[in-house]
N, CA, C and O of each residue as an XYZ file, in Angstrom:
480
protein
N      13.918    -21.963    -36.085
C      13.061    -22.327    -34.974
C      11.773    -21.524    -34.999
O      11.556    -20.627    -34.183
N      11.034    -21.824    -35.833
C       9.547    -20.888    -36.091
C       8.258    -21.381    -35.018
O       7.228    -20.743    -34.800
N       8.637    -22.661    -34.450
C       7.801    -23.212    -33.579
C       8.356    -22.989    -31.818
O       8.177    -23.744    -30.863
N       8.770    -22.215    -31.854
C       9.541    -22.029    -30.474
C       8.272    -20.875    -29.571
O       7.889    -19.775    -29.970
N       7.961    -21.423    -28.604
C       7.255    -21.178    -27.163
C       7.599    -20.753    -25.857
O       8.156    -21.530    -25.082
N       7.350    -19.725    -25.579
C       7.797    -19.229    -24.330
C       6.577    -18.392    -23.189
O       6.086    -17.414    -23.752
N       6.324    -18.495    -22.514
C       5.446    -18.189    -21.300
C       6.044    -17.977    -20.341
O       6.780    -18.915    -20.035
N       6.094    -16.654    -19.312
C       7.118    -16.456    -18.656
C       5.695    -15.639    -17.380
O       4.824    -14.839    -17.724
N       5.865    -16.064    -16.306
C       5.094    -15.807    -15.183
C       5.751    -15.465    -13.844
O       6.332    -16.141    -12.995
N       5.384    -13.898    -13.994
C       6.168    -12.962    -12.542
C       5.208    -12.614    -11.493
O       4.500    -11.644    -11.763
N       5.030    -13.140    -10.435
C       4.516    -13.435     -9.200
C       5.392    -11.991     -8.826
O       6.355    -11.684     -9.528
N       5.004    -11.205     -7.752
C       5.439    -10.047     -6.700
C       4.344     -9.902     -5.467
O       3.156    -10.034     -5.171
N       5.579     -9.550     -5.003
C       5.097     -9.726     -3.245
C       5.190     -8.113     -2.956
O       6.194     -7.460     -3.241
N       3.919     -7.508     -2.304
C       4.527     -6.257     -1.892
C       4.221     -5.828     -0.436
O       3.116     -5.300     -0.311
N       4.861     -5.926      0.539
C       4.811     -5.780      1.727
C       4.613     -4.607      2.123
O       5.130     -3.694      1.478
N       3.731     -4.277      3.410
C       3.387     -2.985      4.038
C       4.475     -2.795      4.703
O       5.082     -3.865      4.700
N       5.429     -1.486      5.652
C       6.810     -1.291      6.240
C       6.113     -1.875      7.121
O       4.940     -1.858      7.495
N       7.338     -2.551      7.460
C       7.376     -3.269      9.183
C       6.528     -4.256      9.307
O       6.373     -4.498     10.504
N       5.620     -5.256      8.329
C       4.633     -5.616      8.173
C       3.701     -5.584      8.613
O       3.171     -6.647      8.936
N       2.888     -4.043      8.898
C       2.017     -4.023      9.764
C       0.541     -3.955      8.818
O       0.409     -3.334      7.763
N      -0.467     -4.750      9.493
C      -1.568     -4.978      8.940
C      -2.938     -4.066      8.696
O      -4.103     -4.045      9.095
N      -1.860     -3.144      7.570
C      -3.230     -1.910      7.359
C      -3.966     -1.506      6.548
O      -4.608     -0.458      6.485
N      -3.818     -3.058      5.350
C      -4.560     -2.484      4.538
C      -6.152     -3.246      4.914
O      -6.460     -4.437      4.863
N      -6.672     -2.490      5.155
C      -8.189     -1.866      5.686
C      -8.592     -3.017      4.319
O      -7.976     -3.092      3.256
N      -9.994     -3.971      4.799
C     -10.971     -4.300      4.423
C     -11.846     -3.481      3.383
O     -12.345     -4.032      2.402
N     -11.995     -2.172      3.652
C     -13.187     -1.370      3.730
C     -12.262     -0.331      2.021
O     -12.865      0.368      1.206
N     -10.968     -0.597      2.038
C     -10.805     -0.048      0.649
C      -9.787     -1.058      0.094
O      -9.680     -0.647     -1.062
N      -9.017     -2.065      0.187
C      -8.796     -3.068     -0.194
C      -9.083     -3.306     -1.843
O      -8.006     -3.357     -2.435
N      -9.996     -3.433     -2.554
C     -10.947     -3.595     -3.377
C     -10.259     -2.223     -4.344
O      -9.804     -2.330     -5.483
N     -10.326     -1.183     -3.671
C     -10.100     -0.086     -4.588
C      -8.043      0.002     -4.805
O      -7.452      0.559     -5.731
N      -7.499     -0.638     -3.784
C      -6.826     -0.726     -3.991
C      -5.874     -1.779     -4.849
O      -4.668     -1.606     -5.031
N      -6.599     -2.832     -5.311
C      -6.187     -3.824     -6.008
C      -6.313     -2.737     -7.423
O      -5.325     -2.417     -8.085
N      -7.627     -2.292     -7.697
C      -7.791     -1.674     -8.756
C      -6.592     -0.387     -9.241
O      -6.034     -0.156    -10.313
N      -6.525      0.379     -7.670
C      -5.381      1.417     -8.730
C      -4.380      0.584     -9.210
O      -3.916      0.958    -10.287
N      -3.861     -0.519     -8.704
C      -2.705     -1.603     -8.892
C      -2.865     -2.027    -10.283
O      -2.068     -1.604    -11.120
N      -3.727     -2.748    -10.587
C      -4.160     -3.251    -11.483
C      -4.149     -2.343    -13.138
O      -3.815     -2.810    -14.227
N      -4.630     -0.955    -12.828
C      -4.616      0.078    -13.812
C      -3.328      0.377    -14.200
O      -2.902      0.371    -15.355
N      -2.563      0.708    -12.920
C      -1.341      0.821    -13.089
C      -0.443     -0.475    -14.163
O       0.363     -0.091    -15.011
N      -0.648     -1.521    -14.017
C      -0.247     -2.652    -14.375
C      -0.815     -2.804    -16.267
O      -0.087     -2.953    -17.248
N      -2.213     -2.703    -16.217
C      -2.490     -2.945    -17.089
C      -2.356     -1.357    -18.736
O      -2.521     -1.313    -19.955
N      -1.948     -0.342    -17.529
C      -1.513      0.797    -18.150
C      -0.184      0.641    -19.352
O       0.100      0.766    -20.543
N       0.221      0.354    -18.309
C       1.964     -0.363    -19.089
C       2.059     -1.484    -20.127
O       3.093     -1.819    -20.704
N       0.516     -2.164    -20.332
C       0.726     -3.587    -21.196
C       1.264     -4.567    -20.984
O       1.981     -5.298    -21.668
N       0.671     -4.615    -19.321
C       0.893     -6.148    -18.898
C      -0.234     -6.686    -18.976
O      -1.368     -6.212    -19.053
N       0.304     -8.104    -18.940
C      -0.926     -9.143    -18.464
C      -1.514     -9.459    -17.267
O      -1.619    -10.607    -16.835
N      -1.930     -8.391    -16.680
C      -2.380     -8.776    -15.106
C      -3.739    -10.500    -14.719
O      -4.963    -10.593    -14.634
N      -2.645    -11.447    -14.611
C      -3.780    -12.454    -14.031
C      -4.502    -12.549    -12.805
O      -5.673    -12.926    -12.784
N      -3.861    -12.226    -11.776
C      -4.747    -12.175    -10.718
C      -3.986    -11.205     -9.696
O      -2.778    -11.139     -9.922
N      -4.369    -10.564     -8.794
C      -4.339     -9.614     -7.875
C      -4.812     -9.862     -6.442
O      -5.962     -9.444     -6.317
N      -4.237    -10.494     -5.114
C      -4.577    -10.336     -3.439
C      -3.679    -10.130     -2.880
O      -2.569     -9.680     -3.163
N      -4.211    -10.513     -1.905
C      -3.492    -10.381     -0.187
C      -3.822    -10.293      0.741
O      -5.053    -10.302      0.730
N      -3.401    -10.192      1.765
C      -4.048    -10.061      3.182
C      -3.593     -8.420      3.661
O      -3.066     -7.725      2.792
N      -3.760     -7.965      4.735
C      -3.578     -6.645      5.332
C      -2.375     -6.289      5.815
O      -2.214     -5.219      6.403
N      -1.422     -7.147      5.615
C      -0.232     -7.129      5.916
C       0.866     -6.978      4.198
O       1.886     -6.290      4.236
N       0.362     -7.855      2.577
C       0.836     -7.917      1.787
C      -0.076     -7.538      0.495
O      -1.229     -7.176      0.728
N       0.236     -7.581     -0.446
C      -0.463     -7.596     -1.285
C       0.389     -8.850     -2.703
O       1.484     -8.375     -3.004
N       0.176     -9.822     -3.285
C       0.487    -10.555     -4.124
C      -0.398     -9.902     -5.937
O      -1.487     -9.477     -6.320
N       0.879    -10.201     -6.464
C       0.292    -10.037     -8.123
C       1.192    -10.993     -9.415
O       2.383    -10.934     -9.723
N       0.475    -11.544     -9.776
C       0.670    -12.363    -10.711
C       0.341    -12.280    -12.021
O      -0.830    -12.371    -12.389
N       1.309    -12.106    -12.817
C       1.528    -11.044    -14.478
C       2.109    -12.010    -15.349
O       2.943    -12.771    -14.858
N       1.855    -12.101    -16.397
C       2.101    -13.023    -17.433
C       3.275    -12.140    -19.229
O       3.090    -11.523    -20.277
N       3.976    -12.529    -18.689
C       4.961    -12.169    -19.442
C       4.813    -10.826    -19.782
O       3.911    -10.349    -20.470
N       6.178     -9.972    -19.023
C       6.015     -8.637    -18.787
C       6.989     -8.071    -20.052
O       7.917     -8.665    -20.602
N       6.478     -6.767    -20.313
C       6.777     -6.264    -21.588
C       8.167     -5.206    -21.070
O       8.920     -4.918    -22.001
N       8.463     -4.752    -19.985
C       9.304     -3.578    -19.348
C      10.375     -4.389    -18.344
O      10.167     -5.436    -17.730
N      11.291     -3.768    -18.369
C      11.742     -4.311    -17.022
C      10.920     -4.246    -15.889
O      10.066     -3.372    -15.739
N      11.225     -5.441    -14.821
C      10.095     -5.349    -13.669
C      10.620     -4.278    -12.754
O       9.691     -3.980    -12.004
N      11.821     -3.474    -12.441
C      12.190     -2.759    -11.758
C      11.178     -1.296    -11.940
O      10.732     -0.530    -11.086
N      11.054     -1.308    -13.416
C      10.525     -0.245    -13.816
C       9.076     -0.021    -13.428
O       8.549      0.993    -12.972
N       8.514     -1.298    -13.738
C       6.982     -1.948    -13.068
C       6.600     -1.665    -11.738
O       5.761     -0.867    -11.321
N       7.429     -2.530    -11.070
C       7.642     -2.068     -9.564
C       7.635     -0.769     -8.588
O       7.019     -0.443     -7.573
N       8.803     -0.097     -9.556
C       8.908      1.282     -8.994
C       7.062      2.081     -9.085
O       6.444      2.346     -8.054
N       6.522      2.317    -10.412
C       5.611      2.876    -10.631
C       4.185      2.145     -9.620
O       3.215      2.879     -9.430
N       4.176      1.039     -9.169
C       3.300      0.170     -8.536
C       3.355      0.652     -7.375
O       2.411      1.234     -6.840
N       4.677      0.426     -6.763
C       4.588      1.853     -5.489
C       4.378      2.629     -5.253
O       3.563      2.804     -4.347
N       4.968      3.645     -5.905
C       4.381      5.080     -6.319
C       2.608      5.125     -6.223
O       2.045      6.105     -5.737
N       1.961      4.116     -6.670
C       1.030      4.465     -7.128
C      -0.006      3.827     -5.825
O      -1.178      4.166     -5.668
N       0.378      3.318     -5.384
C      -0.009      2.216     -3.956
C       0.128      2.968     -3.023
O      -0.789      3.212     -2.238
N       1.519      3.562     -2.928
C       1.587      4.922     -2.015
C       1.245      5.817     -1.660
O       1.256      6.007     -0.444
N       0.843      6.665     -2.415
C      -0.076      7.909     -3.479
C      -1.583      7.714     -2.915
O      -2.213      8.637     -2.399
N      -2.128      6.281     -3.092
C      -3.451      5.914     -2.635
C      -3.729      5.335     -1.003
O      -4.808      5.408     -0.416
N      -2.746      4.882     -0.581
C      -2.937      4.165      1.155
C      -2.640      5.916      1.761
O      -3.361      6.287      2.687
N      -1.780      6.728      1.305
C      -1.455      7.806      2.043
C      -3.025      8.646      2.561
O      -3.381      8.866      3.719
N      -3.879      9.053      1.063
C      -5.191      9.570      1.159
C      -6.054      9.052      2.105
O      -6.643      9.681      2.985
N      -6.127      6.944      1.689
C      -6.786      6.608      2.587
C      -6.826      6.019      4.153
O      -7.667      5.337      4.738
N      -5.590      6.565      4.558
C      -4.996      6.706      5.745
C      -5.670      7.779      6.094
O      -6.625      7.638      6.858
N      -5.455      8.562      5.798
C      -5.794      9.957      6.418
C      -7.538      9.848      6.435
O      -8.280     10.177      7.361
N      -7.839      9.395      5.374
C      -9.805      9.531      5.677
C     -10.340      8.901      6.668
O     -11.567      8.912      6.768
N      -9.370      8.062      7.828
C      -9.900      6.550      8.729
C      -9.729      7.408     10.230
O     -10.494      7.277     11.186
N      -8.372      8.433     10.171
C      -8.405      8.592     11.372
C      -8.314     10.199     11.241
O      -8.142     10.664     10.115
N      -8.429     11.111     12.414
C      -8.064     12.598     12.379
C      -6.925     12.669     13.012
O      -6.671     11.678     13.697
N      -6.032     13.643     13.012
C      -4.756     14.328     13.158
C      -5.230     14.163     14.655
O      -4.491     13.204     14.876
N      -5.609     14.270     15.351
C      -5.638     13.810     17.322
C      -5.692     12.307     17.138
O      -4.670     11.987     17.745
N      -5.954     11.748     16.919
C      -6.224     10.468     17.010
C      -5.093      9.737     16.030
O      -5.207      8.523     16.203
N      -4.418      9.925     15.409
C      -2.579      9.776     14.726
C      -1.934     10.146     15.366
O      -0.981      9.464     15.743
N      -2.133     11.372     15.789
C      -1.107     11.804     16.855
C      -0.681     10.739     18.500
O       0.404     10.442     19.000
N      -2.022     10.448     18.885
C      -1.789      9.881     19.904
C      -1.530      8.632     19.670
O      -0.817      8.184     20.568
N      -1.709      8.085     19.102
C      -1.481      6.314     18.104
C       0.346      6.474     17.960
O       1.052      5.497     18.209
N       0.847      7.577     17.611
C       2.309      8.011     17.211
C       2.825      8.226     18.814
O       3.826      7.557     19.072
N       2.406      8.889     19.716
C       3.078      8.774     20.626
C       2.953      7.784     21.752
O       3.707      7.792     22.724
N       1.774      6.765     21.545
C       1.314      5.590     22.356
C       2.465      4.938     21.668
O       3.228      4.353     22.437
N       2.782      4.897     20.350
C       3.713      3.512     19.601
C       5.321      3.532     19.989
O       6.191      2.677     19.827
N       5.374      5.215     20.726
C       6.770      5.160     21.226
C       6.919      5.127     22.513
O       8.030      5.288     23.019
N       5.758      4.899     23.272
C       5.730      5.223     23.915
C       6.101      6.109     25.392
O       6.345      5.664     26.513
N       6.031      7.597     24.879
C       6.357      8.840     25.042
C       5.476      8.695     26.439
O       4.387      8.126     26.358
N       5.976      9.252     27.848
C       5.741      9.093     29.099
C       4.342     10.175     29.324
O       3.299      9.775     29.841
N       4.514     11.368     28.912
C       4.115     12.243     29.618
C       2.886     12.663     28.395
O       2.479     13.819     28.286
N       2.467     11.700     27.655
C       1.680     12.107     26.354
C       0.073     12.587     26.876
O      -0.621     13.514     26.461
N      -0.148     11.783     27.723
C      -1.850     12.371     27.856
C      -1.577     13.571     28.592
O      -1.979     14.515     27.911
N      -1.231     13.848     29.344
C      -0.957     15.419     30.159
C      -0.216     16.445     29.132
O      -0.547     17.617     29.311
N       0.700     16.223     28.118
C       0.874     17.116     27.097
C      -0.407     17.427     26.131
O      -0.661     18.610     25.901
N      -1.149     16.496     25.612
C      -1.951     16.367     24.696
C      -3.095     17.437     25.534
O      -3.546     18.449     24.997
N      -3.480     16.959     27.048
C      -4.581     17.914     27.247
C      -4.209     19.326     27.822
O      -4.943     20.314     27.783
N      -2.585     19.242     28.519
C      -2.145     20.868     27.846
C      -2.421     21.370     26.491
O      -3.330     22.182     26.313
N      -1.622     20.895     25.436
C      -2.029     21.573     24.132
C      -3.169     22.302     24.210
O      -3.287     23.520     24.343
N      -4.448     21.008     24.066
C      -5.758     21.158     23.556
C      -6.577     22.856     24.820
O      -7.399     23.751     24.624
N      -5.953     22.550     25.647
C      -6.947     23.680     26.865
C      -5.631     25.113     26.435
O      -5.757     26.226     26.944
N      -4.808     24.877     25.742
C      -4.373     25.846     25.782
C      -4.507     26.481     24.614
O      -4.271     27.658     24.342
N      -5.099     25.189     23.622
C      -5.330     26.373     21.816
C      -7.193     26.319     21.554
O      -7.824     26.356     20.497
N      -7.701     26.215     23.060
C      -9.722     26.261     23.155
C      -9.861     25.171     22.426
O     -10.986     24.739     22.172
């Protein structure tokens, strides 16, 4: 069988936890790219790369590794980069109170402006 053909196309879905919609407009772009490096690091065929702020979609053309292996490192590496640019969008007061508005913790603005009058 010297004429035998095969093309094999792996679509992945990668969801934000809880599907919440954070991947930011404003680095989006840079984040397809670490994805993409990552992808094309390993000697895949990366065809196309989106999503919306809630997912990210990637579509690879016959993968050379197991995809578990793919996967794992795609996270890692997605992770690694939303963590940094999390932190550059908001400051540690303004996470903080976003964290205790989301549980909503009773007594948070009267703790928060204890803290603050009590460390100047």
């Amino acid at each position: 069988m010297a004429d035998v053909f095969s093309q094999i196309y792996v679509q992945m879905v990668f969801a934000v936890k809880n599907r919440r919609a954070l991947i930011c407009l404003e680095w989006e772009e840079r984040l397809h790219r670490c994805i993409t490096s990552v992808v094309q690091s390993r000697g895949h065929n990366m065809l196309v790369i989106g999503g919306m702020p809630e997912h990210v979609h990637i579509l690879i053309l016959k993968p050379v590794e197991a995809l578990s292996d793919l996967v794992r490192e795609i996270k890692n590496a997605a992770n690694d980069f939303t963590k940094e640019e999390h932190h550059k969008s908001r400051t540690f007061e303004e996470e903080y109170i976003e964290i205790l508005k989301d549980f909503e913790v009773e007594m948070w603005r009267k703790k928060m402006v204890d803290f603050f009058l009590s460390n100047g």
